[in-house]
Residue frames as qw, qx, qy, qz and C-alpha x, y, z in Angstrom:
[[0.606, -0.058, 0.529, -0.591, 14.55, 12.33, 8.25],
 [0.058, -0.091, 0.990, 0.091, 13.93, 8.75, 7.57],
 [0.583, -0.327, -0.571, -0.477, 10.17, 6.90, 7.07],
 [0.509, -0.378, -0.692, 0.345, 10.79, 5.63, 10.65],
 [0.482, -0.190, -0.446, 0.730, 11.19, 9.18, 12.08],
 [0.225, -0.111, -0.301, -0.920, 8.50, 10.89, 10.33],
 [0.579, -0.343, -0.714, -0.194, 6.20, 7.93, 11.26],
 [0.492, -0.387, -0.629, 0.460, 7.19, 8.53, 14.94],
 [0.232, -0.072, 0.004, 0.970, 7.34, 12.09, 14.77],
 [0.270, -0.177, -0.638, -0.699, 3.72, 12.27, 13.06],
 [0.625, -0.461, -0.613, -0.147, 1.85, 10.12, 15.52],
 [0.473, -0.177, -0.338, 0.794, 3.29, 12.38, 18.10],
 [0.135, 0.021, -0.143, -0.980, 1.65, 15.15, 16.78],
 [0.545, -0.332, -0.630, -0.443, -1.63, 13.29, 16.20],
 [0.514, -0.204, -0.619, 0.557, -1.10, 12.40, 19.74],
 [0.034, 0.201, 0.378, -0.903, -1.41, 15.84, 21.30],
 [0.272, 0.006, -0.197, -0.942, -4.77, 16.33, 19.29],
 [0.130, -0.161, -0.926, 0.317, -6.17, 13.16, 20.70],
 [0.187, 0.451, 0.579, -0.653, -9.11, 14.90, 23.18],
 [0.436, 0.456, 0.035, -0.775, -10.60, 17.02, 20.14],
 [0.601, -0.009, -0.614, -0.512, -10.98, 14.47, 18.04],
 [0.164, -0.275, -0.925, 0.205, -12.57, 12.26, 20.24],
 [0.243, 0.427, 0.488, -0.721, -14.82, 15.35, 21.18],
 [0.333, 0.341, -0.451, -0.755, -15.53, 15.65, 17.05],
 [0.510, -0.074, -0.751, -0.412, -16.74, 12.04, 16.77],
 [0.029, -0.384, -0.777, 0.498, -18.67, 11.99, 19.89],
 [0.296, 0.377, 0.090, -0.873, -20.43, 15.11, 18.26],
 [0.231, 0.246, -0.803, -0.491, -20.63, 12.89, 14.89],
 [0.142, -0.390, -0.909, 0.025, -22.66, 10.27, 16.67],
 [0.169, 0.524, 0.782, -0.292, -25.05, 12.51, 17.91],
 [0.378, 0.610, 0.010, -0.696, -25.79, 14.09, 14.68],
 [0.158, 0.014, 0.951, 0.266, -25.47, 10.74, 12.51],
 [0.626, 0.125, -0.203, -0.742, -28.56, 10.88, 10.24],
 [0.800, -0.103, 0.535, -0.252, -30.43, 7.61, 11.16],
 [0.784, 0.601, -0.071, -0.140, -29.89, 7.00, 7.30],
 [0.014, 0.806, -0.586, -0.087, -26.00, 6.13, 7.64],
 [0.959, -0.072, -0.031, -0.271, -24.66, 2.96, 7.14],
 [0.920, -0.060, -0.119, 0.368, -21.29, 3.68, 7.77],
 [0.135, -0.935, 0.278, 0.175, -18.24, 5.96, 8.49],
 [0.718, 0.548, 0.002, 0.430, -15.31, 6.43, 6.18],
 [0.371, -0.791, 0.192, 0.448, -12.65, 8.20, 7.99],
 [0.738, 0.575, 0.058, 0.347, -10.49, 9.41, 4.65],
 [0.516, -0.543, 0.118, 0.652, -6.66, 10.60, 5.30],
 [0.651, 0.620, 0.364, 0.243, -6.24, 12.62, 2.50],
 [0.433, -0.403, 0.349, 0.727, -2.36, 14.26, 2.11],
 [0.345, 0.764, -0.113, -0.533, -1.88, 16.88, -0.84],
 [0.918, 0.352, 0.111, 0.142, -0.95, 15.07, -4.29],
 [0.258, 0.777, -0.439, 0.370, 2.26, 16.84, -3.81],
 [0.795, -0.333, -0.426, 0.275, 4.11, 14.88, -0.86],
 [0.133, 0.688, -0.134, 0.701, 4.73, 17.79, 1.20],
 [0.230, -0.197, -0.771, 0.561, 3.36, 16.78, 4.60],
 [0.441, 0.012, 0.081, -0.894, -0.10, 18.50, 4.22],
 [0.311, -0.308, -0.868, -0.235, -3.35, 16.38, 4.63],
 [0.474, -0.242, 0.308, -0.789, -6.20, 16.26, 6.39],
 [0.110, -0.030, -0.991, 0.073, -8.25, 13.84, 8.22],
 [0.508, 0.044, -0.116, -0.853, -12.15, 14.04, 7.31],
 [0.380, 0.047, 0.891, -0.243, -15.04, 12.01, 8.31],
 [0.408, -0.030, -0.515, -0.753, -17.34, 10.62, 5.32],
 [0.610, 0.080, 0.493, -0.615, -20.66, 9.35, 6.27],
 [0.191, -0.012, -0.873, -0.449, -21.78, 5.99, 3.56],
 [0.273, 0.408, 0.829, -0.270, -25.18, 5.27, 3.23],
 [0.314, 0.680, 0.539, 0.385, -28.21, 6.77, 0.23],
 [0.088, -0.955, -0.139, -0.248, -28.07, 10.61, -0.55],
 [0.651, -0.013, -0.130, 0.747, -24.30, 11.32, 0.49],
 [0.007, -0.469, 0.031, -0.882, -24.65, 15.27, 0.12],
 [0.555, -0.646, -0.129, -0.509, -27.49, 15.14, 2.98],
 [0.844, -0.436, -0.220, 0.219, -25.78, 12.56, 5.06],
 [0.549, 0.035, -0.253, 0.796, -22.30, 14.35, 5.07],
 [0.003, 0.596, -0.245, 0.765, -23.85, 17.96, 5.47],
 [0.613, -0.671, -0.294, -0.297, -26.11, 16.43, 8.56],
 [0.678, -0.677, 0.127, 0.257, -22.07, 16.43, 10.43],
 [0.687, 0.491, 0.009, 0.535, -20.37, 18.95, 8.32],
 [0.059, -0.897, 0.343, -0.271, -18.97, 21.21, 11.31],
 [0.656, -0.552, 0.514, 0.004, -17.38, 18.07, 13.01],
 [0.914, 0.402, -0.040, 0.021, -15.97, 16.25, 9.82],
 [0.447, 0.584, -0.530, 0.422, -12.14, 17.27, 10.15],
 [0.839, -0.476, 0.024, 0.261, -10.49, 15.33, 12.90],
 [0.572, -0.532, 0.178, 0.599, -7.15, 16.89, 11.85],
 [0.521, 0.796, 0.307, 0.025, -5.93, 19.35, 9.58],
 [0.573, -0.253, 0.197, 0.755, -2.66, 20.76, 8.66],
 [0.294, 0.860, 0.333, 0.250, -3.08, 24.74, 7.37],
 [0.528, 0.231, -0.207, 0.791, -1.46, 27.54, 7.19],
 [0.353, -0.833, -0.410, 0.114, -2.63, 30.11, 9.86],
 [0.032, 0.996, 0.036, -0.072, -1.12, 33.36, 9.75],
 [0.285, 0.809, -0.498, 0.128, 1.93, 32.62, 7.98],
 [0.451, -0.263, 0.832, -0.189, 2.48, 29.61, 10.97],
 [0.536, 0.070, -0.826, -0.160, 2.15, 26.06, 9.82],
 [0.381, -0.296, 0.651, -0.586, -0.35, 24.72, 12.20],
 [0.806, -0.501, 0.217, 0.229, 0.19, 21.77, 13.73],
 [0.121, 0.745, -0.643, -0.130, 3.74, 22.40, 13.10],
 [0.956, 0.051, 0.286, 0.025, 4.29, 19.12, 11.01],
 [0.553, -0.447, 0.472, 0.521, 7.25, 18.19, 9.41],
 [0.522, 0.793, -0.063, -0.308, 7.27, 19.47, 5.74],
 [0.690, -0.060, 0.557, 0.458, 9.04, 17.99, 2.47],
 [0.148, 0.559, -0.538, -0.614, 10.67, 19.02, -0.45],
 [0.842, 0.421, 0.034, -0.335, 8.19, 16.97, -2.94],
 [0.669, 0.611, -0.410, 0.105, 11.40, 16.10, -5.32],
 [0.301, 0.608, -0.611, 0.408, 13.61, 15.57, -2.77],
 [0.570, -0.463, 0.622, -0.271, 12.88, 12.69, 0.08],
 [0.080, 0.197, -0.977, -0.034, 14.19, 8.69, -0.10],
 [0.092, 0.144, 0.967, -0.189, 10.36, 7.77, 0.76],
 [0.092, -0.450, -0.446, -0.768, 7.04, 8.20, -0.22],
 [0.128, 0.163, -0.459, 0.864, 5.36, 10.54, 2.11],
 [0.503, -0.152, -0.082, -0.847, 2.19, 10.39, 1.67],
 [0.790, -0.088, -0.566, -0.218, 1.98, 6.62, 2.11],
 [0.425, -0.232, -0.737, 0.472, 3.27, 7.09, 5.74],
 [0.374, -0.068, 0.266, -0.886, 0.97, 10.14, 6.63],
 [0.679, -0.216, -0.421, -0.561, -1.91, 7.23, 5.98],
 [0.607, -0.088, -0.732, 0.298, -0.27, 4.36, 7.54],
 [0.041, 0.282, -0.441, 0.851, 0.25, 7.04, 10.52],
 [0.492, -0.236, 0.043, -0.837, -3.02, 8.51, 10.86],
 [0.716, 0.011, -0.569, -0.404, -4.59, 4.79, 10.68],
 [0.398, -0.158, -0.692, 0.582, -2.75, 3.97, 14.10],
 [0.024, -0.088, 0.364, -0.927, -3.81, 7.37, 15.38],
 [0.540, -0.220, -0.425, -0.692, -7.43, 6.36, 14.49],
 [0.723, -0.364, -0.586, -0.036, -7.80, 3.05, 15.70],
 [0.260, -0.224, -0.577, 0.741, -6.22, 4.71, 19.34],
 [0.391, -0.240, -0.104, -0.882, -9.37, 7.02, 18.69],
 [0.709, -0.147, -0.448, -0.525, -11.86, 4.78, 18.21],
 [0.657, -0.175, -0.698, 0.225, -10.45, 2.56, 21.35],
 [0.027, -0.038, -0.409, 0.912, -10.94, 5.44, 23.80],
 [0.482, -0.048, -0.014, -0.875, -14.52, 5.99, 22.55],
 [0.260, -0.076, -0.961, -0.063, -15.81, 2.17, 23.57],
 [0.015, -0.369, -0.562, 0.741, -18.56, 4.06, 25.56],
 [0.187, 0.518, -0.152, -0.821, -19.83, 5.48, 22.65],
 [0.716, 0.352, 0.537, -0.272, -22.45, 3.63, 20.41],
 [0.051, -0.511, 0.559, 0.651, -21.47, 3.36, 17.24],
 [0.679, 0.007, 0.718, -0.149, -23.61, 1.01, 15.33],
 [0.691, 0.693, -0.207, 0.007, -22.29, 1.32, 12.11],
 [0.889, -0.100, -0.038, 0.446, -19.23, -0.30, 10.46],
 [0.082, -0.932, 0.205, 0.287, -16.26, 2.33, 11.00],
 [0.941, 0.145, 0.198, 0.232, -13.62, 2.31, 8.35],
 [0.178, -0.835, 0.147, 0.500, -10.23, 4.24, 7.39],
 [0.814, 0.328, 0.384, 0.286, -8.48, 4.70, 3.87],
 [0.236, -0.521, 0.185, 0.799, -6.06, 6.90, 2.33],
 [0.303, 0.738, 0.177, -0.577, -7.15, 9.28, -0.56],
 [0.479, 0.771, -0.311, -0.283, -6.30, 8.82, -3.92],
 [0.797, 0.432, -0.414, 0.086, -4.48, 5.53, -3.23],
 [0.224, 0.680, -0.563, 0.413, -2.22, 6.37, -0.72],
 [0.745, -0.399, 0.425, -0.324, -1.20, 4.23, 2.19],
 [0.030, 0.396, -0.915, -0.069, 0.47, 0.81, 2.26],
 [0.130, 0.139, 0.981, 0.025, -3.26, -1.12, 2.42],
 [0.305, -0.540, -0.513, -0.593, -6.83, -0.43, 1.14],
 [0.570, -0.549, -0.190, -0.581, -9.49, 0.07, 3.49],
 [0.124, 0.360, -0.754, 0.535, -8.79, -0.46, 7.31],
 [0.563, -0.673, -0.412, -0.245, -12.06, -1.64, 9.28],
 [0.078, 0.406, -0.507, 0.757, -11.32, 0.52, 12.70],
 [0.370, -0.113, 0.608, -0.693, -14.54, -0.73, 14.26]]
């Protein structure tokens, strides 16, 4: 598997999971501590390139610990775990040592599409903070994304 076919493959998967996040950051807004002053959407893949990550929402604004717990049951928008022995979502997995590309910098890129097709479905939805997206620890092919 190539960067292209992981990329397509990926957002495919993100794809089917579509509705529940959109139902997670509809919850988000209406438990947004008035205090926010933004949203961080962080992709954040294992430091191993394996094809594990998750996709977690950070609240920005004074007192971080209060603002994230005030929407800490809706923070994951996606998550990649094992569940009895199953690999759910069944994403494509890598042999760390052993691909031609760097994985972790297209699980951001990915997600970062899959976002901004969030965030355009949810134009109904107030938002009135800025909304931004970034990969964890570096990863990704650009810094900070503004999604909204």
């Amino acid at each position: 598997m190539n960067a292209e076919s992981y990329s397509e493959s990926l957002l495919h998967i993100l794809r089917q999971h579509t509705a529940d996040a959109v139902a997670q950051v509809q919850k988000i807004k209406s438990s947004m501590p008035p205090k926010a002053m933004g949203i961080a959407i962080g992709v954040h893949p294992n430091q191993e390139p394996d094809g594990m990550f998750d996709i977690l929402v950070h609240l920005e604004g004074p007192d971080l610990h209060c603002l994230n717990k005030a929407i800490d049951g809706y923070r994951y928008l996606f998550s990649v775990r094992f569940k009895d022995g199953k690999l759910a979502p069944n994403v494509p997995l890598f042999d760390p040592f052993d691909t031609d590309f760097e994985v972790n910098d297209v699980i951001v890129d990915t997600s970062i599409v899959w976002l901004k097709e969030i965030w355009s479905m949810l134009e109904d939805v107030d938002i009135a903070v800025p909304v931004t997206a970034f990969g964890a620890d570096g990863y990704g092919t650009r810094a900070r994304v503004k999604i909204r």
